[in-house]
C-alpha positions as a Markdown table, in Angstrom:
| # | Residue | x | y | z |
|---|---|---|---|---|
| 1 | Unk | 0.0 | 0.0 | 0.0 |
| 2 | Unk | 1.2 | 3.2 | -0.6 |
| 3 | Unk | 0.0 | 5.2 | 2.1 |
| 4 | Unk | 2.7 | 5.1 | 4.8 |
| 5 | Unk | 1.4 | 7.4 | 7.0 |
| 6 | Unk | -2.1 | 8.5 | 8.4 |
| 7 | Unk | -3.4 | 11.5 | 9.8 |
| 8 | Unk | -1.6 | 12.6 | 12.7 |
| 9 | Unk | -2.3 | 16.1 | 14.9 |
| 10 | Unk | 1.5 | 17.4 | 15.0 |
| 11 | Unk | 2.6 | 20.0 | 17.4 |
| 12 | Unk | 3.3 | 18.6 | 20.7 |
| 13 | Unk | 0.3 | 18.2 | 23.6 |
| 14 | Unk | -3.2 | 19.2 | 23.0 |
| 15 | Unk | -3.1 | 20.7 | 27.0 |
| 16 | Unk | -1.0 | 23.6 | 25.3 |
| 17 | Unk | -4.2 | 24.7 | 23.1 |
| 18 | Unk | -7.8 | 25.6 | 23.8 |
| 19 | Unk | -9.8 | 22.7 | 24.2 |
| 20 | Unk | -12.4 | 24.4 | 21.8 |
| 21 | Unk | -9.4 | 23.6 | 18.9 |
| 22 | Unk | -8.4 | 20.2 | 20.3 |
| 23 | Unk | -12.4 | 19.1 | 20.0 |
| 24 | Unk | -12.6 | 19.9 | 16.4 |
| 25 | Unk | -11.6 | 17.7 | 13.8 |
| 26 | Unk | -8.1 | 19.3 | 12.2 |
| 27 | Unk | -8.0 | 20.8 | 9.1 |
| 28 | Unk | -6.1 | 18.3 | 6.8 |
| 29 | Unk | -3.1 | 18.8 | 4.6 |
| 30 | Unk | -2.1 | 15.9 | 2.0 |
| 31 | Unk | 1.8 | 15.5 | 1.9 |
| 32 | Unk | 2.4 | 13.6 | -1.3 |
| 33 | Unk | 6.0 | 13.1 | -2.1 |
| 34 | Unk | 8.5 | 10.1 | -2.4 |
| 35 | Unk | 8.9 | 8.8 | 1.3 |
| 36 | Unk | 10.9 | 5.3 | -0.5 |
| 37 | Unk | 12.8 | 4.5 | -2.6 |
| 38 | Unk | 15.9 | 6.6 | -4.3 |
| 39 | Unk | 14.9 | 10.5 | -3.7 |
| 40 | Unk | 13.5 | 9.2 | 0.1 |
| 41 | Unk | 15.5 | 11.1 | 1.7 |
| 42 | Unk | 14.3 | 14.2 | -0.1 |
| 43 | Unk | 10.9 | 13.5 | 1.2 |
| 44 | Unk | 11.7 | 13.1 | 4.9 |
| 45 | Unk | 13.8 | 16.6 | 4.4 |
| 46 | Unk | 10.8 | 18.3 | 3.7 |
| 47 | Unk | 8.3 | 16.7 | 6.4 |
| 48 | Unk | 10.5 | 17.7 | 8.9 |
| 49 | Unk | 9.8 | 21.0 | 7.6 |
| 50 | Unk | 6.5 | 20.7 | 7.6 |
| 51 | Unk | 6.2 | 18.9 | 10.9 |
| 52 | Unk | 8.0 | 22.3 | 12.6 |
| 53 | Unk | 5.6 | 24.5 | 11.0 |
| 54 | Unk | 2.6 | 22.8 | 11.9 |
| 55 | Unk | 3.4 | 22.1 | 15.6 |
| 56 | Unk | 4.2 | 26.0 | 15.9 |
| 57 | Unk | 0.8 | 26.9 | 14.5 |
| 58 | Unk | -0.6 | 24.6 | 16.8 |
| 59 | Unk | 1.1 | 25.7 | 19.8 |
| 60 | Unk | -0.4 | 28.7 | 19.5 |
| 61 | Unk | -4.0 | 27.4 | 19.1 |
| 62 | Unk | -4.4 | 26.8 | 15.5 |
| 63 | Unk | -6.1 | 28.2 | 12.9 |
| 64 | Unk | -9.1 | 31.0 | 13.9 |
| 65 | Unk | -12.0 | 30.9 | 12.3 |
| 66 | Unk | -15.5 | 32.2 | 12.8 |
| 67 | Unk | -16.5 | 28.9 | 13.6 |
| 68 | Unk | -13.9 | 28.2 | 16.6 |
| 69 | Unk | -9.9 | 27.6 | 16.4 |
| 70 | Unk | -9.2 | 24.3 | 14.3 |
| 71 | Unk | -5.8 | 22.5 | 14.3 |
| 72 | Unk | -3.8 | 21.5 | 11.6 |
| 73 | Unk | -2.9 | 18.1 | 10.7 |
| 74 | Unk | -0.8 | 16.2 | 8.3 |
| 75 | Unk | -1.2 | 13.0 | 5.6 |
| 76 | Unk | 2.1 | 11.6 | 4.7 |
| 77 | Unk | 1.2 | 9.8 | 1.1 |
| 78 | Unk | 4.2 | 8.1 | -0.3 |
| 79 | Unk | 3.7 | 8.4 | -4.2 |
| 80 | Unk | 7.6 | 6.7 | -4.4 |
| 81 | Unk | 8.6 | 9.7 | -7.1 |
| 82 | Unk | 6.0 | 7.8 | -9.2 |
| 83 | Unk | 3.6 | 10.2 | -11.5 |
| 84 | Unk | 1.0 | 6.7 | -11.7 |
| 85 | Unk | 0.9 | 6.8 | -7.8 |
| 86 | Unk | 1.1 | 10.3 | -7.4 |
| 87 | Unk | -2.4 | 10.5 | -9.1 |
| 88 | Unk | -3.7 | 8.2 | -7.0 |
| 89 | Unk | -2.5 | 9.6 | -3.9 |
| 90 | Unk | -4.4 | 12.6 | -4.7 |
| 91 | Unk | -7.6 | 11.0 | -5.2 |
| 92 | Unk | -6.7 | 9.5 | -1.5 |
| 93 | Unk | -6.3 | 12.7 | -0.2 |
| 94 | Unk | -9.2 | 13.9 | -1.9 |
| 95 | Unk | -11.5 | 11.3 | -0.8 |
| 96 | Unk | -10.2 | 12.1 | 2.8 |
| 97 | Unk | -11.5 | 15.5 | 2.8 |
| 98 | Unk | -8.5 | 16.7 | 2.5 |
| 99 | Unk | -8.3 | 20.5 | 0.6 |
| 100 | Unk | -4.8 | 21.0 | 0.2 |
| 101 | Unk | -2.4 | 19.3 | -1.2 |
| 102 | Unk | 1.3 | 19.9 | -0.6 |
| 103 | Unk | 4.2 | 18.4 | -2.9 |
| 104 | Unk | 7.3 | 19.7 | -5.0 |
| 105 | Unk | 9.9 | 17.4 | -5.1 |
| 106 | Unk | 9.1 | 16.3 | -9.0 |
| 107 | Unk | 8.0 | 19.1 | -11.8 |
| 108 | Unk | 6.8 | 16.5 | -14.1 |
| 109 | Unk | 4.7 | 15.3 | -11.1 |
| 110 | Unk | 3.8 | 19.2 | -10.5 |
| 111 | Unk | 2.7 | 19.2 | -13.8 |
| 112 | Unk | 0.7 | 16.3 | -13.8 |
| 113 | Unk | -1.1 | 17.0 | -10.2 |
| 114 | Unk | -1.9 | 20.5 | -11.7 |
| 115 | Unk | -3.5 | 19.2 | -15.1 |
| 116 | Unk | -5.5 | 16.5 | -12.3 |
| 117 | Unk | -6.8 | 19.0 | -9.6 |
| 118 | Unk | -8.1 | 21.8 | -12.3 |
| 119 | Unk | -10.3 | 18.7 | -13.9 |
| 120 | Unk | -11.5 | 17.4 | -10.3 |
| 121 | Unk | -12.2 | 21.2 | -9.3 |
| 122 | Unk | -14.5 | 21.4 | -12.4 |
| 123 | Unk | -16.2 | 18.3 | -12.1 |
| 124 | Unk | -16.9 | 18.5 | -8.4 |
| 125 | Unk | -16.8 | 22.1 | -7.1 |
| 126 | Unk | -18.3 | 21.4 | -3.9 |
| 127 | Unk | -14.5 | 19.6 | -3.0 |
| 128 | Unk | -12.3 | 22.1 | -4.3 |
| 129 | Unk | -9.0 | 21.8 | -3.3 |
| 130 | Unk | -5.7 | 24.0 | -4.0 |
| 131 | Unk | -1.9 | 22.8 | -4.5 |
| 132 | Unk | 0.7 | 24.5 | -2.7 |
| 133 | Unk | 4.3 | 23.6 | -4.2 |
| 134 | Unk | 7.0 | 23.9 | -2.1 |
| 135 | Unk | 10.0 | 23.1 | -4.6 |
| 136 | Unk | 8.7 | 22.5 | -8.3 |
| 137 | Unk | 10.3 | 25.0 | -10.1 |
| 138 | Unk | 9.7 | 24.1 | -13.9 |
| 139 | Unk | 8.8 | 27.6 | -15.2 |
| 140 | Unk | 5.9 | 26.6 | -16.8 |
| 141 | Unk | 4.2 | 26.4 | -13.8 |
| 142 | Unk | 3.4 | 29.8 | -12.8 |
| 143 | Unk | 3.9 | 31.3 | -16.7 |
| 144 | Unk | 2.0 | 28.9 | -19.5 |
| 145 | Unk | 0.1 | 26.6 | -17.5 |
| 146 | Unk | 0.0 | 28.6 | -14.4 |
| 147 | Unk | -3.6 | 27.5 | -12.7 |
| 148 | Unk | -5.8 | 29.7 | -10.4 |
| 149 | Unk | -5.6 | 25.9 | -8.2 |
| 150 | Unk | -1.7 | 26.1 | -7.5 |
| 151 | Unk | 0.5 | 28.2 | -5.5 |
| 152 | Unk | 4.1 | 27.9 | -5.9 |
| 153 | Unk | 6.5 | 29.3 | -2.9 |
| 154 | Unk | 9.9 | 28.5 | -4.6 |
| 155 | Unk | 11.6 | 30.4 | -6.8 |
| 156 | Unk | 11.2 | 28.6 | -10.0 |
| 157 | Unk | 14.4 | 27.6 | -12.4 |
| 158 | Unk | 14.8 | 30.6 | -14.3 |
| 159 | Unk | 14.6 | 32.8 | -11.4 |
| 160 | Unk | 17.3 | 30.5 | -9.9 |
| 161 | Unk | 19.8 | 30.0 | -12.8 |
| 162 | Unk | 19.6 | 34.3 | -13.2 |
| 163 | Unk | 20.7 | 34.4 | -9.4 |
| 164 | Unk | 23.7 | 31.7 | -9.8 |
| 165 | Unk | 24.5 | 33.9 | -13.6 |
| 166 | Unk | 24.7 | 37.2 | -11.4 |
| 167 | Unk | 28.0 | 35.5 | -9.9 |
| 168 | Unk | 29.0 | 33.7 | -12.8 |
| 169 | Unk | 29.3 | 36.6 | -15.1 |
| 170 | Unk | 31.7 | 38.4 | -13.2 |
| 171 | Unk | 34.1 | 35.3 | -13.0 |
| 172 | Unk | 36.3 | 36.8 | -16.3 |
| 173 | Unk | 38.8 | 33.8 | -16.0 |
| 174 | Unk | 36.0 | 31.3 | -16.9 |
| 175 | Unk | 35.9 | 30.7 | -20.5 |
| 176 | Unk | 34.7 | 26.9 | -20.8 |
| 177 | Unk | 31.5 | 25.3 | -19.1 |
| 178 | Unk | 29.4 | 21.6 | -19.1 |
| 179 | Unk | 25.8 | 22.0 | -18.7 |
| 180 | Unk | 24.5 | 18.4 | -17.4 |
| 181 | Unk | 21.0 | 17.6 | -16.1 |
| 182 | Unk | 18.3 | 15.6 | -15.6 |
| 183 | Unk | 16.8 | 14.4 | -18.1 |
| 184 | Unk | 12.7 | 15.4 | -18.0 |
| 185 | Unk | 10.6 | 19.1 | -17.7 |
| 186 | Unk | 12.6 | 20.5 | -15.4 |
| 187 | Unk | 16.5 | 19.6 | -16.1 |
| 188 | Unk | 15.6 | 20.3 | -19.6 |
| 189 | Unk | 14.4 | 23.5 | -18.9 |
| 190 | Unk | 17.7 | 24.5 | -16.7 |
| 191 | Unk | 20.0 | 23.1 | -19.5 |
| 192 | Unk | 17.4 | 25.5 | -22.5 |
| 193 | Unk | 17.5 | 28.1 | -20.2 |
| 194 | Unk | 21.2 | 28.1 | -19.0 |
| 195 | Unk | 22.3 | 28.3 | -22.9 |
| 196 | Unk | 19.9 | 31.1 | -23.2 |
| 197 | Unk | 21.2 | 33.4 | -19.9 |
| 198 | Unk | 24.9 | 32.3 | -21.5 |
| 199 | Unk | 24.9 | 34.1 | -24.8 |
| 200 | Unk | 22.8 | 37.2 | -23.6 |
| 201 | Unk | 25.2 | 37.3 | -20.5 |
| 202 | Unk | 28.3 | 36.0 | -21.2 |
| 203 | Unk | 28.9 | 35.3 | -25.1 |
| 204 | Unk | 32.8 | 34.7 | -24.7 |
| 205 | Unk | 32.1 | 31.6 | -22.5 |
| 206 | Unk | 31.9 | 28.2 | -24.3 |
| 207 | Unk | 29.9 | 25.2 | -24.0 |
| 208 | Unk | 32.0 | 22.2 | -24.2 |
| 209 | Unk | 29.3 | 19.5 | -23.5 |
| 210 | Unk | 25.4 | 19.5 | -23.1 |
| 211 | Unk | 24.2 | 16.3 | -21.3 |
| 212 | Unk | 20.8 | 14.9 | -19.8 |
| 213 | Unk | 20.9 | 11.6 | -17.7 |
| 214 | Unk | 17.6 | 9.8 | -16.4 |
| 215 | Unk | 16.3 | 10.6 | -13.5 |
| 216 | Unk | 17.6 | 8.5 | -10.3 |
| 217 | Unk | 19.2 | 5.7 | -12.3 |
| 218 | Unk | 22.6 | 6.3 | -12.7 |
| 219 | Unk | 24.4 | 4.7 | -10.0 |
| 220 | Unk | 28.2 | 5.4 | -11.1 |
| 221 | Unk | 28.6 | 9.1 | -12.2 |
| 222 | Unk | 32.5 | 8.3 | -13.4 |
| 223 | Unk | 31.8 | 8.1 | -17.6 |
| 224 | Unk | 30.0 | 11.7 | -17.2 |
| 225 | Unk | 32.7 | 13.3 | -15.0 |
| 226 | Unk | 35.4 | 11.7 | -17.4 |
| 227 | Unk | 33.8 | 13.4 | -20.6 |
| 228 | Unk | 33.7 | 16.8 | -18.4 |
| 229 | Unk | 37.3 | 16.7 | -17.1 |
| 230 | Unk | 38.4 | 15.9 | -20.8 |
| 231 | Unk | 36.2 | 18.7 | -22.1 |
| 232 | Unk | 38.2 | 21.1 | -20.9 |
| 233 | Unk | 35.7 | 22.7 | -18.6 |
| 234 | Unk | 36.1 | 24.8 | -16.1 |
| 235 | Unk | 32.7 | 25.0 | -14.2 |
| 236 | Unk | 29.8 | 22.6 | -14.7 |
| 237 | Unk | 25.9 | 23.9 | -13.9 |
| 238 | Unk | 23.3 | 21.4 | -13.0 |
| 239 | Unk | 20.0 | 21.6 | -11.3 |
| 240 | Unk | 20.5 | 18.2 | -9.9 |
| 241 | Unk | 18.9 | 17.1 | -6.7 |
| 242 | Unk | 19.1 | 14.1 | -4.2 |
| 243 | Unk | 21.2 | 11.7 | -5.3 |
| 244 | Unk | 21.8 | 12.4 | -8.6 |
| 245 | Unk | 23.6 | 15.3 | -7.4 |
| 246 | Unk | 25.5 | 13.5 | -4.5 |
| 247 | Unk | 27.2 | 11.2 | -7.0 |
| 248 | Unk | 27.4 | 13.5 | -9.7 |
| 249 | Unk | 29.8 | 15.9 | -7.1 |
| 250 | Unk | 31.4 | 12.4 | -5.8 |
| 251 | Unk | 32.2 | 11.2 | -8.9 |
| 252 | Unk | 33.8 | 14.9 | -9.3 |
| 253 | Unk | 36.3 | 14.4 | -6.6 |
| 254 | Unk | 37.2 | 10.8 | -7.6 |
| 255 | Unk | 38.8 | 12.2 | -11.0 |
| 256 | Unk | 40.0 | 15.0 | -9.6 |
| 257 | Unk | 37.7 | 17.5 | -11.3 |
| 258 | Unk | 39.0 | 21.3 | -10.4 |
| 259 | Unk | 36.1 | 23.2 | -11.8 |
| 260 | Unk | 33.4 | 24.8 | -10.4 |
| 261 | Unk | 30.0 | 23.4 | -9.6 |
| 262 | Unk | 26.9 | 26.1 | -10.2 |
| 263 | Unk | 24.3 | 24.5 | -8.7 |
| 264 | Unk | 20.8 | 24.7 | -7.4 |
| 265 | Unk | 20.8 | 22.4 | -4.4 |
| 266 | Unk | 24.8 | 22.1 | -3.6 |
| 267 | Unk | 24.1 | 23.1 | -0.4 |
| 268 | Unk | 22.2 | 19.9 | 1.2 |
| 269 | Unk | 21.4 | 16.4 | 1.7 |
| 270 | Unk | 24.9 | 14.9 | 1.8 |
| 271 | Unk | 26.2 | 17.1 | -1.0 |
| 272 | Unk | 28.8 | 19.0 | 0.8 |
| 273 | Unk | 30.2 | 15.9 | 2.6 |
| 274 | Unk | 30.4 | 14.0 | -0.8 |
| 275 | Unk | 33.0 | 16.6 | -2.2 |
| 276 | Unk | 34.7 | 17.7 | 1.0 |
| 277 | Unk | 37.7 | 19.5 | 0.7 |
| 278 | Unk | 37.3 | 19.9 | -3.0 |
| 279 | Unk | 34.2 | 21.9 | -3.1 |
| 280 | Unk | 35.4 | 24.7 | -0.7 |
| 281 | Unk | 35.6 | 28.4 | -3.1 |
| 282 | Unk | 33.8 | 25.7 | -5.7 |
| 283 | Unk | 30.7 | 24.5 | -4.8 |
| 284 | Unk | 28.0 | 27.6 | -5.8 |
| 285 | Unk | 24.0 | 27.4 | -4.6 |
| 286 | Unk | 21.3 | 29.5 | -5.4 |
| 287 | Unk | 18.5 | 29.3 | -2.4 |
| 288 | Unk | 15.6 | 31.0 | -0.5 |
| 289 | Unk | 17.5 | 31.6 | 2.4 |
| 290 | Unk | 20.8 | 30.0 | 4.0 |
| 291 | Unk | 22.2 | 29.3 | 7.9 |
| 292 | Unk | 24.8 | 31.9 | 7.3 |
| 293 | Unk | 22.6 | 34.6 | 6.1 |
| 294 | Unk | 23.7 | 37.4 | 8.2 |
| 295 | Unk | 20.0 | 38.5 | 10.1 |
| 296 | Unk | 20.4 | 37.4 | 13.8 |
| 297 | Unk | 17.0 | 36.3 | 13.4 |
| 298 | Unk | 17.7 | 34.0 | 10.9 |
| 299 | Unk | 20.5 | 32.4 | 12.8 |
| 300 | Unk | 18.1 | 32.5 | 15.8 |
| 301 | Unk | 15.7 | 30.0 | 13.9 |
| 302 | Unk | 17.9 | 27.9 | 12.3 |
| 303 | Unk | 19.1 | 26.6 | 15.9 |
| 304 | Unk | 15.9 | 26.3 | 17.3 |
| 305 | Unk | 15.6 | 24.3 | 14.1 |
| 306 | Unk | 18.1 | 22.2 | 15.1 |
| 307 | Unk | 17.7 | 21.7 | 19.0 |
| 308 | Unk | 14.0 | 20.3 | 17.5 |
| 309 | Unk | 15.9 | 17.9 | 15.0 |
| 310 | Unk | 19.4 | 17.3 | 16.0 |
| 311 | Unk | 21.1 | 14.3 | 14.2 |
| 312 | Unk | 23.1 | 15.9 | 11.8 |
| 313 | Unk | 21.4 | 14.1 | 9.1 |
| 314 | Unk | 18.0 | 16.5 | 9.7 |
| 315 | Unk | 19.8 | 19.5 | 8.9 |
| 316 | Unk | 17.8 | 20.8 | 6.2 |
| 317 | Unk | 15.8 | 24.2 | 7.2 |
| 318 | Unk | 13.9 | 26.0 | 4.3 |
| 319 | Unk | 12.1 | 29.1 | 5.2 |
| 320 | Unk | 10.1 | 29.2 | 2.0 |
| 321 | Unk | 8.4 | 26.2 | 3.3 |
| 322 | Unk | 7.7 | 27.8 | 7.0 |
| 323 | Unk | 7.0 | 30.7 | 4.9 |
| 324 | Unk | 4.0 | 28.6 | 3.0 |
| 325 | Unk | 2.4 | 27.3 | 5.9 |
| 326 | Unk | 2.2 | 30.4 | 7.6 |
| 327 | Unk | 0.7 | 32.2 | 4.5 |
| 328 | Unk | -1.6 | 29.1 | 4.3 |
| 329 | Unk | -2.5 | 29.9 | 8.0 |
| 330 | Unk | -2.7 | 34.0 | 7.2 |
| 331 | Unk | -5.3 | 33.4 | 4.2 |
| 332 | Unk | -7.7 | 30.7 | 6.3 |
| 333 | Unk | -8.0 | 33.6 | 8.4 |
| 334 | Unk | -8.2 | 36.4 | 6.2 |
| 335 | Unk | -11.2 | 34.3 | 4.4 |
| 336 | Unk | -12.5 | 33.1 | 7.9 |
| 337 | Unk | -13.1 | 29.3 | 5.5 |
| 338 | Unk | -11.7 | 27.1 | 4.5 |
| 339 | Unk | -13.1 | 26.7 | 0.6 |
| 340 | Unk | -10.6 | 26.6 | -1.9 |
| 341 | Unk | -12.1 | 29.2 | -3.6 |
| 342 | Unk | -12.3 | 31.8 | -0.5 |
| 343 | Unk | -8.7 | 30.8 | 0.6 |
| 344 | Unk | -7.5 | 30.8 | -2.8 |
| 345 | Unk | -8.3 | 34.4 | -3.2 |
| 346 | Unk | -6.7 | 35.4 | 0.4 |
| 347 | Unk | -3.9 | 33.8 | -0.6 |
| 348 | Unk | -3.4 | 35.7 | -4.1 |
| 349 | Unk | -2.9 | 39.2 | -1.6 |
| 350 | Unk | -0.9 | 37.1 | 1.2 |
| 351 | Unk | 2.5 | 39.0 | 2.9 |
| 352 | Unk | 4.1 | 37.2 | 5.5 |
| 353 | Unk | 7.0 | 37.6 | 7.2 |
| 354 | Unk | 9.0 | 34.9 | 9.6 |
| 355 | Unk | 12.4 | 34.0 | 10.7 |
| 356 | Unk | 14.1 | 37.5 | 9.2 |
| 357 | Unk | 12.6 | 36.4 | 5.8 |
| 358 | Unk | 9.5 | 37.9 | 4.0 |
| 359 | Unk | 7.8 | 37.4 | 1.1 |
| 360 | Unk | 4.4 | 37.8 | -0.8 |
| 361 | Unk | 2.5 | 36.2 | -3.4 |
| 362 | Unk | 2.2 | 38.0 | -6.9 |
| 363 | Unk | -1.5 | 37.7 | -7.9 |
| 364 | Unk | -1.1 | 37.2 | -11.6 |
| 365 | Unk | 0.7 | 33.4 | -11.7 |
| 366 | Unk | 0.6 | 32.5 | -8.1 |
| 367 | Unk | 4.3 | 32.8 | -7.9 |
| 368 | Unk | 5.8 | 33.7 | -4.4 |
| 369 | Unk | 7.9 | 36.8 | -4.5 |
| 370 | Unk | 11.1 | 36.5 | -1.9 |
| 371 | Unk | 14.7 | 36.9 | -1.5 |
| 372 | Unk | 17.9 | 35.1 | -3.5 |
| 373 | Unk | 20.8 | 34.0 | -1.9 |
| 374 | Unk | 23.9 | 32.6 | -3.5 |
| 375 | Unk | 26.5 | 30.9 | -1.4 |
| 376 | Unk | 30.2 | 30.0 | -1.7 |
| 377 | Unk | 31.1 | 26.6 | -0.4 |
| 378 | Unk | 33.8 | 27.1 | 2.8 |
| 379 | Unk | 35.2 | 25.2 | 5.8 |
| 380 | Unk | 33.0 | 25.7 | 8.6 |
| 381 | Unk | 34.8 | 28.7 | 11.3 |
| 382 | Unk | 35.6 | 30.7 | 7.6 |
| 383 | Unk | 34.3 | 34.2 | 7.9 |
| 384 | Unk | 30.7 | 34.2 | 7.6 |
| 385 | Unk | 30.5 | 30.4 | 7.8 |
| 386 | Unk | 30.0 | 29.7 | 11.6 |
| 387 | Unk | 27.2 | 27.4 | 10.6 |
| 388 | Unk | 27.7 | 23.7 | 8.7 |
| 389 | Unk | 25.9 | 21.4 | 6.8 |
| 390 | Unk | 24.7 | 18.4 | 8.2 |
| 391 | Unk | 27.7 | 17.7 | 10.2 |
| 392 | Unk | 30.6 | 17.3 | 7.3 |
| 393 | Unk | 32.6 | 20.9 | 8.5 |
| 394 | Unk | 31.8 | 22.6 | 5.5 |
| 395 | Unk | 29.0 | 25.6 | 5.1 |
| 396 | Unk | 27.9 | 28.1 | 2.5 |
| 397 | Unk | 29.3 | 31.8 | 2.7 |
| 398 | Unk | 26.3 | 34.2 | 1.3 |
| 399 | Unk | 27.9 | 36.1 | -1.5 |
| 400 | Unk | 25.2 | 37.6 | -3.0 |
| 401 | Unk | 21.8 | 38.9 | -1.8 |
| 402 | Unk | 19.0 | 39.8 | -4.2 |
| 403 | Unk | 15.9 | 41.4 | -3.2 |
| 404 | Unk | 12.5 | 39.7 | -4.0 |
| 405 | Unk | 12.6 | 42.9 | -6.9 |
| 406 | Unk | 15.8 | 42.1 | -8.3 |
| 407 | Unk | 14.8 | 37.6 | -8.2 |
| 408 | Unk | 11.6 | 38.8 | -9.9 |
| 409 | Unk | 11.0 | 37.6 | -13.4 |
| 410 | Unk | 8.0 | 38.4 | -15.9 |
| 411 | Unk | 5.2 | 35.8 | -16.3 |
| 412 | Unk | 3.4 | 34.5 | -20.1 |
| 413 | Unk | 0.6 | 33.4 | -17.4 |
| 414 | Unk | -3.7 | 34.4 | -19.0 |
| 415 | Unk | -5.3 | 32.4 | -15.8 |
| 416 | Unk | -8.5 | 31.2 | -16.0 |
| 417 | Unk | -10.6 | 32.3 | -13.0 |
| 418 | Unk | -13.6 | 30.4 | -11.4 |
């Protein structure tokens, strides 16, 4: 069965909320995303998230509505990165009573749940339900298909790969790169895009190799590190993520690669330990928000993070995902409902602010608005690094800060309205 999980109140004793909210039955929100199998870990990474950001809203008596303060709860559905399953999983969480649906580590299953939820919406209005994405970042999503059901609270690709350019461009020395990806919507779109931001940006740079692999198959990295070394590169980009990027930066240090890495998620789950020494001043991530961003607050939060998960394993804080369940929270009460519709709305005008990071919601395409960081790979007790990752001695040092202005890109979306 797929289901691994059921539906659980999270956020520590009910004695610490009004017994009005602990009568009620919670709210329900359907976590669909690979909890087995290869990109597992990836899943766990972000429950943990969601897990703190729940409890939180709980510990301070849920969410207020006209009708009395109601908790929150959360369905872990494993859809094992499978798109078959993952359309299943919503129709669980549909037929649950479940109204929204978080997931977002697949854009092709993005995609596919978008395409799904608009034709359920239509055929049965009375159980709208919306789609909050957390880390789907195919630019289609919030530009041509961009639907009125789906919320996305990561900066999507092309907003990512113009924050790693902004560093790249001023490297004059680098005259050679390898773009290599995974090989469906959204690794193609980095690789289309990448070529694109190249020539406006930085013509005198060459592209020595263009490769796609599939998607969490390749077990040995070594043949495709090989061809880059003997390309001649100097700096590879990739948006790879779990363990295609793990190998991919392991198989970097076992041939001695010397380039850098631009990359989307270099700075998490095991990445940093795979390359050790290697990476540091050559590792480069593009994220929402890092340990070592320099807002007290920030660094406040990310070690109340970590007294809740210690093992060095858990150490994978996102703010854009606290971010979306507070702005979740902020629109339920805004609309004082919960219909899809109502919150839907409230959540097209949401500004929220947490943890020293703030963002809103641009009403056009659904696309959160927020911060860029970009962060240089360094031994942990570097200036500006006093934080690691997960344990391996090695953190990011910010580099570069762009405003939610500068990050913001323009949108193709024409969104159908109910």
């Amino acid at each position: 069965m797929f289901i691994s999980g059921c539906v659980a109140l999270l956020g520590g004793a009910q004695a610490q909320v009004p017994p009005t909210a602990a009568a009620v039955a919670p709210i329900t929100l359907a976590f669909v995303e690979s909890l087995s199998g290869p990109f597992a870990n990836t899943g766990e990474a972000v429950h943990r998230n969601l897990v703190w950001a729940i409890e939180r809203v709980n510990q301070r008596g849920g969410v207020r509505l006209p009708s009395g303060a109601r908790l929150l709860a959360l369905q872990r559905i494993d859809n094992k990165g499978n798109l078959e399953e993952s359309l299943v999983a919503l129709k669980v969480a549909l037929d649950g009573g479940s109204r929204f649906v978080l997931q977002g580590n697949s854009s092709s299953i993005a995609l596919a749940l978008v395409d799904a939820l608009a034709k359920h919406n239509e055929r049965e209005p009375e159980r709208r339900a919306l789609f909050l994405n957390y880390s789907a970042v195919e630019p289609s999503l919030t530009n041509e298909r961009c639907s009125f059901w789906h919320f996305r609270f990561d900066a999507h690709a092309d907003m990512r790969l113009a924050a790693l350019m902004s560093v790249l461009r001023e490297d004059r020395a680098l005259q050679r790169v390898y773009l290599i990806g995974q090989d469906y919507s959204f690794g193609q779109s980095v690789l289309k895009q990448a070529r694109a931001q190249l020539n406006e940006q930085r013509p005198d740079i060459q592209i020595v190799g263009e490769e796609l692999h599939p998607v969490g198959r390749v077990k040995d990295f070594l043949p495709y590190l090989n061809k880059i070394k003997a390309s001649g590169a100097q700096a590879v980009i990739t948006g790879n993520w779990g363990q295609d990027l793990t190998l991919l930066v392991k198989a970097a240090r076992e041939v001695g690669f010397e380039g850098r890495f631009y990359t989307f998620y270099g700075n998490a789950l095991g990445a940093p330990a795979a390359i050790g020494d290697a990476g540091v001043d050559r590792v480069v991530a593009v994220a929402d928000w890092m340990s070592n961003a320099a807002q007290p607050e920030s660094r406040k939060v990310y070690q109340a993070f970590r007294q809740r998960f210690p093992a060095p394993a858990d150490d994978y804080l996102h703010l854009r995902m606290q971010l979306m369940i507070e702005a979740l929270v902020q629109a339920m009460e805004s609309a004082g409902s919960t219909d899809a519709v109502a919150v839907a709305r409230a959540l097209e005008q949401v500004r929220v602010q947490w943890g020293g990071q703030a963002g809103q919601m641009r009403a056009q395409d659904h696309q959160f608005q927020q911060p860029l960081m970009v962060g240089v790979m360094q031994r942990q007790g570097a200036p500006g690094v006093p934080f690691d990752v997960e344990g391996s001695g090695y953190g990011f040092k910010v580099v570069r800060t762009l405003s939610a202005k500068q990050a913001e890109q323009p949108t193709t979306c024409r969104m159908l309205r109910p």
